[in-house]
Every structure is written in C-alpha cells, then in structure tokens.
C-alpha positions in Angstrom: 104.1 74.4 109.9 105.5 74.5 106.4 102.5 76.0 104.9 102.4 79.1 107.7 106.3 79.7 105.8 104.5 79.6 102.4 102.4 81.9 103.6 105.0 84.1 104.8 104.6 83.5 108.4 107.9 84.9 109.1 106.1 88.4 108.6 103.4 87.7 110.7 105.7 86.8 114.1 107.7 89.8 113.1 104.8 92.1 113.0 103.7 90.5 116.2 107.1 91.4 117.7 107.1 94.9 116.4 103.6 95.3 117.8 104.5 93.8 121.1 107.5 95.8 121.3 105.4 99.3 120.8 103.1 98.3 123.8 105.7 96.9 125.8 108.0 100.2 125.6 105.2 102.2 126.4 104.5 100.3 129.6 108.2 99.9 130.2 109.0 103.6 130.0 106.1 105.7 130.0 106.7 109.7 130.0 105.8 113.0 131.2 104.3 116.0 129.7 101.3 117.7 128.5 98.1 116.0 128.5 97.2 117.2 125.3 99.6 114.9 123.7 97.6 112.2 125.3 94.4 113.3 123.9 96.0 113.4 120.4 97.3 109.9 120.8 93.5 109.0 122.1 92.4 110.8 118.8 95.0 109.0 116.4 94.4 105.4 118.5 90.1 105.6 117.5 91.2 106.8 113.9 93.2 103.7 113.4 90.4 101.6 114.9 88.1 102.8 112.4 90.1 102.2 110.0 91.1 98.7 110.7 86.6 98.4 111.5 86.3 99.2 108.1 88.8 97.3 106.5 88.0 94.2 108.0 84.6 94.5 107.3 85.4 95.5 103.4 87.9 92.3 103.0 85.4 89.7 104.9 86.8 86.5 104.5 89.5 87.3 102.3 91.4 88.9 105.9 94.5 87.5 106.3 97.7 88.6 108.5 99.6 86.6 106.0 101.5 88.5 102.7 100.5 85.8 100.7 97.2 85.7 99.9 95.0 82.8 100.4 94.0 80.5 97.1 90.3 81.1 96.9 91.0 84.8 97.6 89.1 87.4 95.7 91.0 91.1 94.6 89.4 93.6 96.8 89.2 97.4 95.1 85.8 98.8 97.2 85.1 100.7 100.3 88.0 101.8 102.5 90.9 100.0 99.4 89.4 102.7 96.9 91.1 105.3 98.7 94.2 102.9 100.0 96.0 99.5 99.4 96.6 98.7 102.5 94.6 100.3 105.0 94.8 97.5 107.9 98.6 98.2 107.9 98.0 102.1 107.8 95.7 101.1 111.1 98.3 99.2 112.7 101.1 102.0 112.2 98.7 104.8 113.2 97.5 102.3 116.3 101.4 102.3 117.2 101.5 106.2 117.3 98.8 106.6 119.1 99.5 104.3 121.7 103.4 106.0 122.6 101.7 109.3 122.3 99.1 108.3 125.3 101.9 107.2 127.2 104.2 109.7 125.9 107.1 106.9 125.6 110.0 108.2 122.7 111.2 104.1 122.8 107.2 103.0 121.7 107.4 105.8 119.1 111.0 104.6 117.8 109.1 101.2 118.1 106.6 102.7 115.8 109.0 103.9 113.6 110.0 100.4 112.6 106.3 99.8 111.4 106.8 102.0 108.8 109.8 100.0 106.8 108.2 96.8 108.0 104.7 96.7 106.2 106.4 98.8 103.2 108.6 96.2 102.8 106.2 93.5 103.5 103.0 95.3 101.6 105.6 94.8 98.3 105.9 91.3 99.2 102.3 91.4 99.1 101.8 93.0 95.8 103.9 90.8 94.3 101.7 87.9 94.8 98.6 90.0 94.0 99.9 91.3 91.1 100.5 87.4 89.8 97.4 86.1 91.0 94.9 89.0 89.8 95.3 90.6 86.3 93.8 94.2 87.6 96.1 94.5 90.2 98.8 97.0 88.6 95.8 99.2 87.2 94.5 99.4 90.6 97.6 100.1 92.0 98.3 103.3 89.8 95.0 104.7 90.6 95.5 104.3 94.1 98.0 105.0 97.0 100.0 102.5 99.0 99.1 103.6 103.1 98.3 107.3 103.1 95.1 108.4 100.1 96.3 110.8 98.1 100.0 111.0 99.9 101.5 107.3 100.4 
C-alpha cells in the first residue's frame, strides 16, 4: 500500500472519482434537447478514443495511471507525444465531454469541468518527476504543448 502513495496513488482514486462522477451525473440527470448535440458528443467521445488508442499504443509498457513514473521507465517524445505531453489525459477530459454532451447532463459537464484543473495540476506533478529523472525533458517540453497541440 505504501508504494501505491509513492506513486501518487492519491491521484489515481481521485481521477477515478472525477471520472465516476461524469458518468454517474450523466445517468443521474440526463437532459433534453437537440439531437445534434448528441451526435457531437458521439463525435468528441471516438476522438478521445483515438486518442487514448494511440497513446497507449505509443507509451507500451511505460503506461501508467500513476504521476510518478515507474523506475525502468523510458522518456517518450514520438508518435501522438510529438504533438502533446499528455495526450491520455487530453482523452480522458475530451471522453468526459463527450459523454455529458450524449446525454445532455450540465452536472456531467460541470463534472467534466473539474478534469481540467485536475490533470493540469496533476500533469505538473508529473513533470516534475520527469524533468528529474530524464535530462531532455525541459527541451521537449518547450517544443511541445501540455493537452491541446499547438494551443495547451
């Protein structure tokens, strides 16, 4: 148990909260309105799976829900983290969008919401401990964007 805390464990139950909230909301108090927001949040839902496809496939076994990164991890600048840092967290907030748009459900987007501040806060957790344990991290981190390319 004391080495899921060193790993930062405490952000991994409290992503699985936030998450849990989003779906929970949505199926809790679902709304009305036009169908084309549904579509959209079908659309933005198989964006984020592609994204998180291809950024599990580009970190192989160096995936990990924890901030900290494992010890025989290995710094990961190809594929889908050319373009962004962190691109499983930009699938997980744009998963949570998409899913209170196909219900329609304003608490699962205000549950969404919350991802935002969460993985910033936790993705500089993160690159703190990259930026220790791998001496190209800063360089890679002014040539590319946190969440969003180009943007964030």
């Amino acid at each position: 148990m004391i080495r899921f805390q060193e790993r930062g464990g405490s952000w991994v139950v409290g992503q699985f909260i936030l998450l849990a909230s989003v779906v929970l909301f949505a199926l809790w108090h679902p709304g009305s309105g036009p169908v084309v927001w549904r579509v959209v949040g079908a659309l933005v839902l198989a964006v984020a799976a592609v994204v998180a496809l291809a950024g599990a496939v580009t970190l192989g076994r160096n995936l990990t829900p924890f901030p900290v990164p494992a010890q025989d991890a290995k710094l990961v600048q190809s594929g889908i983290y050319r373009t962004a840092r962190h691109p499983l967290y930009t699938s997980v907030m744009l998963a949570g969008f998409g899913w209170a748009l196909i219900w329609l459900s304003w608490p699962a987007a205000l549950a969404a919401a919350a991802l935002i501040p969460f993985f910033h806060m936790k993705s500089c957790l993160e690159e703190c401990q990259l930026r220790q344990r791998f001496s190209g991290y800063r360089e890679y981190e002014t040539r590319t964007r946190r969440f969003i390319p180009w943007i964030y």
